[in-house]
Every structure is written in structure tokens, then in C-alpha cells.
N, C-alpha and C positions, 0 to 999 in steps of 0.2 A: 666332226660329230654333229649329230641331232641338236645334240643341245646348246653348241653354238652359232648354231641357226636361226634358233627361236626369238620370235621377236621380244617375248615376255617368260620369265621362267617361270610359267605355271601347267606344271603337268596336269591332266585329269586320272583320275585314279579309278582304274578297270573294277564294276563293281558289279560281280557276276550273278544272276538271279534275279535280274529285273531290273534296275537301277541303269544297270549301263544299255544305251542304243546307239544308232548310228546318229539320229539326229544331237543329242547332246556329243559323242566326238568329236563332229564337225563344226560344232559350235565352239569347240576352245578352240580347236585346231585354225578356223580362220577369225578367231579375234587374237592368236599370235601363239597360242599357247602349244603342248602337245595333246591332242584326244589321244583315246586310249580306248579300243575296242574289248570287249572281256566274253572270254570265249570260255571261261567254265562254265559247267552242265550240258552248253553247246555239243551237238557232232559236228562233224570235219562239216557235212555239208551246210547243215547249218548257220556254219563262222561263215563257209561261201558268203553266201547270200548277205551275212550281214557287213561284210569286208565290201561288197559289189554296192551295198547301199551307201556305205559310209563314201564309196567314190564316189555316188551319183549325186555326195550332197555338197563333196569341196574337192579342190585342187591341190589343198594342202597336205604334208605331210600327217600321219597317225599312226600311233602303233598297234598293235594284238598283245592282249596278255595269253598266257596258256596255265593250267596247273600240271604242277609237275607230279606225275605217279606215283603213292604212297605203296606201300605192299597190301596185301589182304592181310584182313585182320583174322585172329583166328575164332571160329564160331563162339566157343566158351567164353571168350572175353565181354560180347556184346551179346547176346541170346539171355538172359537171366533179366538183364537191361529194356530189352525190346518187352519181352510178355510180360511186366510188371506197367508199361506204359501202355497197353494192349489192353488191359483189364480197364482204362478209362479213357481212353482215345483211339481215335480211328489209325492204325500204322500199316505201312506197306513193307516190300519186302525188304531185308535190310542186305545189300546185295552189295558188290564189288565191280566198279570198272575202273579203265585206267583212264578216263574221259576221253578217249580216242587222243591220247598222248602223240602215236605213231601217226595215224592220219592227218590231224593236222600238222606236224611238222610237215609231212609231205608236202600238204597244201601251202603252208608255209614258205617252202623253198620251190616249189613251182610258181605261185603268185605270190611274191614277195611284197611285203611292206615296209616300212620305213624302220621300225622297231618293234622287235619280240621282248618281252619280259615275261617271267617265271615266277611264278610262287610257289612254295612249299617246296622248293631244291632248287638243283644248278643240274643242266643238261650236260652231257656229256660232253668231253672238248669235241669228239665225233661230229656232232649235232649241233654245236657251235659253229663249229667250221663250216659244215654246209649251210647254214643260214646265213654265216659271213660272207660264203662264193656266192651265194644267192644277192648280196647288196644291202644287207639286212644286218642291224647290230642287236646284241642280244644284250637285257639289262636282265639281272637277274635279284630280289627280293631276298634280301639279310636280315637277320636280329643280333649277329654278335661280331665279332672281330673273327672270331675262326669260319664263320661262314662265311666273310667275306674275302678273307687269304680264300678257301679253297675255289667260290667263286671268278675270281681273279687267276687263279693258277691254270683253272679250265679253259681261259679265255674271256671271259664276261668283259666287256666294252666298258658299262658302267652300274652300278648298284645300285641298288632302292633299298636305303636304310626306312626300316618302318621302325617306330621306337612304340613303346608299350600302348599309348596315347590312341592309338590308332583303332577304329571299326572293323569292324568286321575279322576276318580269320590270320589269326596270328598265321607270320610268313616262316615260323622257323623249318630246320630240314626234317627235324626229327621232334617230332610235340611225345615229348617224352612227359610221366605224369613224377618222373624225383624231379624233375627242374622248377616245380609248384612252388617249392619250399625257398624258391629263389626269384626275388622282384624282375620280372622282364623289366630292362633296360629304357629308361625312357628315350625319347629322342635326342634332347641335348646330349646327355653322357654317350652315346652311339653315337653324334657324331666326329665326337670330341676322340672317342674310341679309333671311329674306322678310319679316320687322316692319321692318326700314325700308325697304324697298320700293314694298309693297304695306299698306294701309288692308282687309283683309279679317279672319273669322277663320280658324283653323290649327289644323290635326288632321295632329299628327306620327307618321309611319308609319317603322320602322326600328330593327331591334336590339330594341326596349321587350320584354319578357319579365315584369317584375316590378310589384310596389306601386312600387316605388324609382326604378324606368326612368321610371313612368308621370307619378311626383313632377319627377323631372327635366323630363321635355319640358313637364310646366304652368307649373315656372317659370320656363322660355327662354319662356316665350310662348303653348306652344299652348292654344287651347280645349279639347282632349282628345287622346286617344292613341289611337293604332290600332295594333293586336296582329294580328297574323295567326299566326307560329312557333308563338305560344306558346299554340293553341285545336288544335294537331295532335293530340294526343293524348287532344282530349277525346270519350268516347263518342258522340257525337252527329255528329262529323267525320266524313267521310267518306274520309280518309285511310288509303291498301293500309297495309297490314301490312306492305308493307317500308319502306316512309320511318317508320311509326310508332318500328319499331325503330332504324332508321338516325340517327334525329335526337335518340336516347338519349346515342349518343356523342359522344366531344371533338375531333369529326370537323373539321377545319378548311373554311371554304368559300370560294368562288373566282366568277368572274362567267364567265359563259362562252355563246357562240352553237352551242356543238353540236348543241344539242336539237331548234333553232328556228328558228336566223336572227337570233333580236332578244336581246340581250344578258340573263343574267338571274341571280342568284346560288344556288347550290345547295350542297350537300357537295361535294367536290373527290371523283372519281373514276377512274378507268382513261381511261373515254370523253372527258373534259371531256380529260386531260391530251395523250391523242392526236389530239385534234382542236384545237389552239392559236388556228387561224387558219380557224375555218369564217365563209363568207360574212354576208353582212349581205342577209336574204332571210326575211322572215317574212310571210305566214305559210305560206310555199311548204315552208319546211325543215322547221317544226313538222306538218305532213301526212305527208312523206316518213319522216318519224322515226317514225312515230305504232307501225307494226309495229313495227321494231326494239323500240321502249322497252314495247308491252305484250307483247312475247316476255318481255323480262326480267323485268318483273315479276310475270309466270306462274311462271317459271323461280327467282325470288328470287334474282337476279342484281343486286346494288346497283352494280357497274361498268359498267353500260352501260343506265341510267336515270336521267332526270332528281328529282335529288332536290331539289328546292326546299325552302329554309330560311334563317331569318336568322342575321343571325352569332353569337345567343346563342342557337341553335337547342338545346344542353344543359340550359338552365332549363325547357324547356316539362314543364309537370307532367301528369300522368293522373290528371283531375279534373275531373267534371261539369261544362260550359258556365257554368252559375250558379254553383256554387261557384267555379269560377276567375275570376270578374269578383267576386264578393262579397270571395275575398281581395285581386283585386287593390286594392277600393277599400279596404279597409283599412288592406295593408299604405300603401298609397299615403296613406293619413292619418297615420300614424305616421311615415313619413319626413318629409312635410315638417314637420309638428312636430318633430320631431329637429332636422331643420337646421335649426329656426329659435330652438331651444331650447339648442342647445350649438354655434353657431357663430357665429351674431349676437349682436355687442356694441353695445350703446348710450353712444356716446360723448358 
């Protein structure tokens, strides 16, 4: 597998809409880590071009993330939604695609990469398979113990536990709005959850920021950790200048469908707080938005832009791609010596 190849268990975590490029990829990728190309919003040809650049920059192995096709929502849901934010913001049309789902697997299993993962579902064992004949393992994005049985049953290599902690767009199958009333799973108990579950391996995504985070999730279980927060501010990101700054602070964050429709966790803002109870309607709401949120961040308006971030969104350093995977394996070697050095007694 991928993952016992690597020379340091630190994944880069695909963060689609800006944040992720080829130059940061290739930046974990040849300081030992896995990069991670993020191909949501992207079209097929699009990922081309940036899968071609991510080769022109390393030798090393990386993956492609893809989002997995949600259904259309239906107009009533979200339309009441839209022209109430329409009376004080600029919105576009709130419209349905399935992100060129189809085409890029194509492209996918014609120009194969090292690792496909999935969010927001699990591809068909179909569509497994052929990215399997293709050379290509497929990880695929969990939040509970049942999505990880049916991921696994489809075929899935290995999972990407995201535990509650995590930025940006919750990975469940189905963002259903009765599951509210019920605390998404943080990462510890998820992965404490998916080893007796599920028989696969596990790349804990959520919170991790540090050596010490990264120490933690290896010894609940995971084969590696995926960081996404904590690569914002590194030169190679592609990350506006206003979440660079904004996620400096001891800004507290929140989950919220304002943006998008689909549940996601950011900085707590003005917008997220006046919009409490926006539909469940993606990727209809996240189109509609799309004005509004690049007015604001023209304008440097952090109240009415999604600032996606995990909840130790404060640790993220400003520091080279490579050097902040080199410290992490470091510091991440030092901790678990520690705890094994001044906590464990031999009885």
C-alpha cells in the first residue's frame, strides 16, 4: 500500500477552492509525506492540467481527491433561501451539477495516479474496480462506523476517518438535517469506533495541527494523519489573504450550511450566526453563494465569507510545505517517546 511507503505519515488534506495547488502537493509529497490534489469545483480538464503540473513539480507519489454526486435538491427546499439573501447580496444561480463525477473518473483510470479518495460517499464497487485495474487505490472519507462497513464492503483500500474537529465540509454520505440533534463524532471516539468495525487501514483527519496531534491519532490506530488547517499558511497554499489572517486568531468555529447547503465547519461569523437554519441543498446553495462570498473577499469582509478551518485552526504555523511536514515528523517522534518514556510503568 501507499501508506507503507511513505516515509513520514503525514497526509496533506485536498482543500478544494483555493487552498489546494500543485505546488503545495509536491511539497509534502517530496518531503516524505502524501500531497493530495483536490479536484472539487474543477472540470475533468481542468484536474488535467493540474495532475500534469503536480508531475512537472516531483517524482513522488500523490493523490486526487474527487466529490462524490449528491442528488438535486428539490427547487422548494432552497428557492425561499436564495431571494431572502438576494434582497442584500449579490447571488448567482443556484444550480445543480454533479462536478463532472463521470469524466473525471474517466480521466482517472486513463491517467492513473497513485491514490483516489472520495468525499461526501463511496463509489460504486464498479468504479472501484476499475481505478483498482487502472493501479490506483481508492481511500474513501467516513464519519461513523456504518459508513465505513459499507465503504469497505464496496472495496475501499483504506478510509479517512474525519472526526467532528475537522474544516471545512463535513464528509458524511447523507448530511441529513435529524442528525443535528446528534454530536458528530469527534476523532478520538471514531477511531476508537472504526478498529472494531472495520478490518481496513485509517488516516485520521480532524483537529491534528501538531507532532503531538499526529502522535495521538498513530496511537488510537491510524496508519497516518491528515492535516489540512494546519498547511494554510504555508507559501505554496493557495489560500486569500483573508482566511490567512483570520485563522491567526482564537477565533472560535461553528458548523454551519450557510455557504452551501451541505454542513461544514469554519470560523463563527456575522453570516453563519444570521443564517442558523439555512436548507440542506448543496450544491445548489454553494453556486448561489458563490457572488456574495467573492464580493467579500474583494472587500476583506470576514463576516460574510466562508472561512473554513479546523478547530485548532490557531496552531497553523507559516512555514514552507516541507519544513512543516519535517517538523511535524519530528516533533511527532518526540512525543510518542515521551509518552512512552514518562508514563508507562512496567509492572
Amino acid at each position: 500500500m501507499v501508506l507503507d511507503e511513505l516515509r513520514t505519515p503525514i497526509v496533506l488534506a485536498p482543500m478544494a477552492g483555493g487552498p489546494s495547488t500543485p505546488e503545495l502537493a509536491a511539497a509534502v509529497t517530496d518531503a516524505g509525506g502524501l500531497g493530495f490534489v483536490a479536484a472539487g469545483y474543477l472540470s475533468a480538464s481542468d484536474l488535467a492540467a493540474r495532475i500534469a503540473a503536480t508531475r512537472a513539480l516531483t517524482t513522488g507519489v500523490f493523490g486526487v481527491n474527487l466529490f462524490y454526486p449528491s442528488e438535486p435538491s428539490p427547487t422548494d427546499r432552497f428557492d425561499t433561501y436564495v431571494r431572502e439573501l438576494a434582497a442584500d447580496f449579490p447571488v448567482g444561480d443556484a444550480r445543480y451539477d454533479s462536478d463532472d463525477w463521470d469524466a473525471k473518473v474517466e480521466l482517472l483510470v486513463a491517467d492513473p495516479v497513485a491514490v483516489v479518495s472520495t468525499t461526501f460517499g463511496c463509489p460504486s464497487s464498479a468504479e472501484i474496480a476499475r481505478l483498482h485495474a487502472a493501479g490506483t487505490e481508492v481511500w474513501v472519507t467516513v464519519t461513523s462506523a456504518a459508513e465505513a462497513r459499507h465503504a469497505v464492503a464496496a472495496g475501499a483500500d483504506a478510509l479517512i476517518a474525519q472526526g467532528a474537529e475537522a474544516g471545512g465540509h463535513r464528509g458524511v454520505f447523507v448530511d441529513d438535517p435529524a442528525d443535528d440533534a446528534t454530536d458528530p463524532l469527534g476523532l478520538l471516539a471514531l477511531l476508537q469506533l472504526l478498529r472494531a468495525a472495520v478490518d481496513a487501514p485509517i488516516v485520521a483527519a480532524g483537529g491534528i495541527a501538531t507532532g503531538a496531534g499526529v502522535a495521538a491519532a498513530l496511537s488510537a490506530g491510524a496508519a497516518a494523519a491528515q492535516l489540512g488547517t494546519a498547511f494554510l499558511r504555508c507559501p505554496e497554499a493557495g489560500t486569500s489573504p483573508l482566511i490567512r489572517q483570520a485563522i491567526t486568531a482564537d477565533t472560535p468555529t461553528m458548523l454551519t450550511r450557510a455557504f452551501t447547503g451541505r454542513r461544514a465547519r469554519g470560523l463563527r461569523n456575522r453570516f453563519m450566526l444570521e443564517h442558523p437554519d439555512a436548507p440542506v441543498a448543496y450544491p445548489e446553495i454553494h453556486y448561489a453563494t458563490g457572488p456574495l462570498r467573492a464580493a467579500a473577499r474583494a472587500e476583506g469582509n470576514a463576516d460574510a465569507v466562508n472561512l473554513w478551518a479546523g478547530q485548532a485552526h490557531a496552531l497553523a504555523p507559516e512555514l514552507p510545505a516541507g519544513e512543516l511536514v519535517r517538523t511535524l515528523t519530528a516533533d511527532a517522534k518526540k512525543a510518542l517517546e515521551r509518552a512512552l518514556s514518562s508514563r508507562i510503568q512496567t509492572y
